[in-house]
N, C-alpha and C positions, 0 to 999 in steps of 0.2 A: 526571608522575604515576607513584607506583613501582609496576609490577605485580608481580599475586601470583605464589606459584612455581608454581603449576598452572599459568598463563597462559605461563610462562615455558617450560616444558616444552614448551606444545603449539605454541610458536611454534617450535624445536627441531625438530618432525615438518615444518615448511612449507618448502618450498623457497623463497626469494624469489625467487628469480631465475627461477623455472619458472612458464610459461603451464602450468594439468592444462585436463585433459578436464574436460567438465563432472560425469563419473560418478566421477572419481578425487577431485573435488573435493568432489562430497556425501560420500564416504566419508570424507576426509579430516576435514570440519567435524562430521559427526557421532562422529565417533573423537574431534574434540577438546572435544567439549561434553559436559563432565564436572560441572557444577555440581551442585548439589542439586536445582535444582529443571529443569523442562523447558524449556529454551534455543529461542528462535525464533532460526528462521535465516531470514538476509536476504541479502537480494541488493542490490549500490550500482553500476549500471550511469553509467559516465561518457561523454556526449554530444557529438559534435564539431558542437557548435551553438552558437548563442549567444541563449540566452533571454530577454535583455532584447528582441529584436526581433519582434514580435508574429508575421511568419512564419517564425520555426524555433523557435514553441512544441511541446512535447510533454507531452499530457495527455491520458490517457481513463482507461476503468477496465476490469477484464477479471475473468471468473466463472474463480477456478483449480480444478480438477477436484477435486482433494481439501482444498479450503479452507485457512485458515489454522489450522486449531488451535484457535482462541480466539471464545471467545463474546462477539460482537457483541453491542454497545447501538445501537438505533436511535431516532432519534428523527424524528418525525414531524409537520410543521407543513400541516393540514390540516381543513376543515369537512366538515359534512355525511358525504354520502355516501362521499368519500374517505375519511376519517377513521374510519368503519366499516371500509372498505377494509382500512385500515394496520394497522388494531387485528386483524381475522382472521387478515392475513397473519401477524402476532407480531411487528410493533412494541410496544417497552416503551416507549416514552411517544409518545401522540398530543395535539396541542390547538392551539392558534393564541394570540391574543395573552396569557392566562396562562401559558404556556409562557417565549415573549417576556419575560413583566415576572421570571419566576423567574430567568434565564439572567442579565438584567440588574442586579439587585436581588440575590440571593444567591448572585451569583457560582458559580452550579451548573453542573455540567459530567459529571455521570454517565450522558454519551453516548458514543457512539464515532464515528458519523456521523450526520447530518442531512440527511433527507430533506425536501422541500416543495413543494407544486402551484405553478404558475405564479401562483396566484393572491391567493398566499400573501407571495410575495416582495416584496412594500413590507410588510409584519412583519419579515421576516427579515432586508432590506437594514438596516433599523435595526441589528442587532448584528453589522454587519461586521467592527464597529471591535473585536468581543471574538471572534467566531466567525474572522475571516480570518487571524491571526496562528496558530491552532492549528487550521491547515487544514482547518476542518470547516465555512466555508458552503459552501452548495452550489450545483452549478454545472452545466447543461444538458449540459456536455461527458463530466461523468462520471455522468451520468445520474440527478442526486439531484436533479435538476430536472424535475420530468417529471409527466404527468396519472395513469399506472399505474405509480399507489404501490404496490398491491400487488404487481406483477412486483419493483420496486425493490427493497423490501424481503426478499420472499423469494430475492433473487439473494443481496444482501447478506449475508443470513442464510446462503446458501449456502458464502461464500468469495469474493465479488466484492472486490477491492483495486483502489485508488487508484492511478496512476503518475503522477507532473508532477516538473516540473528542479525545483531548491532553485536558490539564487544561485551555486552553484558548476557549476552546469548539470550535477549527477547526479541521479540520479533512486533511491531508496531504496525497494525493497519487501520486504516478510515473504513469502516464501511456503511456510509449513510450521512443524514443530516437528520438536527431534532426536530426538523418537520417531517419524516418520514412517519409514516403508519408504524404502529409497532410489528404488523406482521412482514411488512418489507424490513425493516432493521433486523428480523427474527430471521426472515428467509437470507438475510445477505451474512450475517453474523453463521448460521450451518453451513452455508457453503465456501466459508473462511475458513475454519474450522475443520470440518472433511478434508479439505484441501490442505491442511495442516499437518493432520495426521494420517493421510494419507502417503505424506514426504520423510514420514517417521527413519530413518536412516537404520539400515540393520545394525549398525552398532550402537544405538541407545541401547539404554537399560535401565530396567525400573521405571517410578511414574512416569513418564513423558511428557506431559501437561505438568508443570510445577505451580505454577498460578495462569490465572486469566483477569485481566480488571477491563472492565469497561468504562468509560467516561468519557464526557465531550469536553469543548475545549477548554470552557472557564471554569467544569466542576468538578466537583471529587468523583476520585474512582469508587468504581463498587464489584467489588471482592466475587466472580461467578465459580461456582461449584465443579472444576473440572472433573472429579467424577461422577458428574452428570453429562459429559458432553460425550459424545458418541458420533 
């Protein structure tokens, strides 16, 4: 794919060959997210695991101090008293199985995560087969499974983000926009991170961190020094 000359430029400022600091490196990505509109930057941490084997999964989810930027849709599969719950906390959509026949039936998807009581989930197991491939059933481990829906959602709402390996066993998260301060992109990039290896699974072995790259969305990544992260 031919890239543009902007992109072209800011790969030009990147050293490849250089491990940065983690604080050289948010200056870097925000120096080069020059689009028009406000660039999420993300982080693609590579794992010296191997995720097809059930113990050296890595998944949970973590509250980043200055969120992501972006305003969360949540969606909320829940009766009763719950379902008041989700609706105070500022859940946009609460219900149970009209929820279900809409998700199925009109192909709707104007969520961003999906929350649901325990008791909920024979509704929700039914649409694994459309919810599971765009990572949004939910799953006890990242806490979108859970009786305090209301905690859930106001985390969410907060800035809580997703971590789990893809099939190439990296793990992809946003944390920020390149209008953030660097010291908010700095405070939300450690507490990803902790939270990363803190999920270290006792069967890794060796490095752990294999790579880190940071970059926003229209720029080149830039290369951080996992043995500097701690």
């Amino acid at each position: 794919m031919k890239k543009g000359k902007r992109y072209l430029e800011a790969v030009k400022k990147v050293d490849r060959t250089k491990l940065y600091d983690a604080e050289e490196a948010i200056s870097l990505v925000k120096d080069n997210a020059s689009a028009k509109f406000d660039e999420t930057v993300e982080i693609h941490v590579r794992l010296n695991v191997d995720g097809r084997h059930a113990d050296q999964q890595v998944r949970g989810a973590v509250v980043l101090p200055h969120g992501t930027g972006k305003e969360v849709k949540v969606l909320v599969f829940a009766k009763g008293d719950k379902a008041d719950q989700a609706q105070a906390a500022g859940a946009d959509y609460v219900g149970a199985d009209e929820l279900a026949a809409k998700i199925q039936n009109e192909n709707w998807f104007d969520f961003d995560v999906v929350v649901a009581t325990p008791d909920m989930m024979g509704v929700v197991g039914r649409l694994g087969r459309v919810l599971g491939p765009k990572g949004l059933m939910p799953n006890p481990k990242s806490g979108t499974v859970t009786q305090d829906v209301e905690n859930a959602v106001k985390e969410i709402k907060a800035g809580k983000v997703e971590y789990r390996l893809d099939k190439s066993n990296i793990i992809h998260v946003p944390i920020g926009k390149a209008s953030f301060a660097n010291e908010q992109l700095a405070d939300n990039f450690q507490t990803l991170m902790d939270a990363i290896i803190k999920a270290k699974p006792a069967a890794a072995k060796g490095q752990y961190l294999k790579s880190v790259v940071m970059a926003s969305t229209m720029g080149p990544g830039v290369k951080i020094n996992p043995a500097k992260i701690s």
